[in-house]
C-alpha positions as CSV (number, residue, x, y, z in Angstrom):
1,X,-11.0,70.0,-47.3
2,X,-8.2,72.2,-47.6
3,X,-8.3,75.9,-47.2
4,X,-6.5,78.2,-49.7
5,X,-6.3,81.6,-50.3
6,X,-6.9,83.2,-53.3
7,X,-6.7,87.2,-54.1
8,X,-9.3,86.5,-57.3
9,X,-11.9,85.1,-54.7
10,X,-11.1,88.2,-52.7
11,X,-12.1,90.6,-55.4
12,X,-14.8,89.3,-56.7
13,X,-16.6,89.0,-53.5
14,X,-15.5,92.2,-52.3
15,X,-17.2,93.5,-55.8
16,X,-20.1,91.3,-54.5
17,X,-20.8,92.7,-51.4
18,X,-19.9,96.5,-53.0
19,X,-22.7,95.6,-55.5
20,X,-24.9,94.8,-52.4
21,X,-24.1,97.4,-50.1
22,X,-25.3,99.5,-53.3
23,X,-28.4,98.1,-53.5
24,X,-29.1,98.9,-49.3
25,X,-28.0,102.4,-50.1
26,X,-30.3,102.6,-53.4
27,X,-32.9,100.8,-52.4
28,X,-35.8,103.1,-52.7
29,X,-35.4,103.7,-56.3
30,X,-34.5,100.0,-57.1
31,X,-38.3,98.9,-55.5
32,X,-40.0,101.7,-57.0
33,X,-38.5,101.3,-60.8
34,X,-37.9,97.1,-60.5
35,X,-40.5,95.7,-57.6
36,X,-43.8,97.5,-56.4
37,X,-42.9,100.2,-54.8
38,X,-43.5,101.1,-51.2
39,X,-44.3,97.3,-50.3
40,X,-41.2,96.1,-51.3
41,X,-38.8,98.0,-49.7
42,X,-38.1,96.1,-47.2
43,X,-37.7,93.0,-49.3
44,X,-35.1,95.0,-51.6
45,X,-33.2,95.9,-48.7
46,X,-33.0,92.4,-47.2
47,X,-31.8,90.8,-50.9
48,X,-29.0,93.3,-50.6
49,X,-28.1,92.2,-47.1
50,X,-28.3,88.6,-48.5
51,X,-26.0,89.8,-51.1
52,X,-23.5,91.9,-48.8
53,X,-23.4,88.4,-46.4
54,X,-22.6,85.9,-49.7
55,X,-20.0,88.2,-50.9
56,X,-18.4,88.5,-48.1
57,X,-18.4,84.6,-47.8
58,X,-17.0,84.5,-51.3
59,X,-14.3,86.8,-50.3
60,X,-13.1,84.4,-47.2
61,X,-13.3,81.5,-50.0
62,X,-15.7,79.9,-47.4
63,X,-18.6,79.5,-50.1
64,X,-16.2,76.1,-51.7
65,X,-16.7,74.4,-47.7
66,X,-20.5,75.5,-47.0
67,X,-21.5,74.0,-50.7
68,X,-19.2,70.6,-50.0
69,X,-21.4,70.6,-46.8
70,X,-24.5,70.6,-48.7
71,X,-23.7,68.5,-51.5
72,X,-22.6,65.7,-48.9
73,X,-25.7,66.1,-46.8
74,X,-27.8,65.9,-49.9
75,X,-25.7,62.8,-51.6
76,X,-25.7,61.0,-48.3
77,X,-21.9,60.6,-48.3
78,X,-19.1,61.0,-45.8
């Protein structure tokens, strides 16, 4: 697989990991208005560090080789 660069993959998983680093910084209203309050803080937290990690995966156009990688180990295939 060939790597290639591509400044629309770049902004959308800059705006990605913006939308997650939002939800760290936010995170105590989110679980109190969305989730169950207190108990889930941590959890809200964590999904936005999730989200920060796949954006910035997107952004680096690595997401195309890590899902050919999975795809192939599912199918069996070379």
């Amino acid at each position: 697989m060939d790597f290639t660069f591509s400044f629309g993959w770049v902004i959308i998983g800059l705006l990605i990991a913006a939308a997650g680093g939002a939800v760290v910084y936010f995170h105590q209203p989110i679980a109190n208005n969305l989730a169950s309050g207190v108990r889930s803080y941590d959890k809200v937290k964590l999904f936005g560090v999730i989200t920060i990690a796949v954006g910035l995966l997107i952004a680096a156009n690595l997401h195309t080789l890590i899902l050919t990688i999975i795809v192939n180990i599912i199918r069996g295939g070379k």
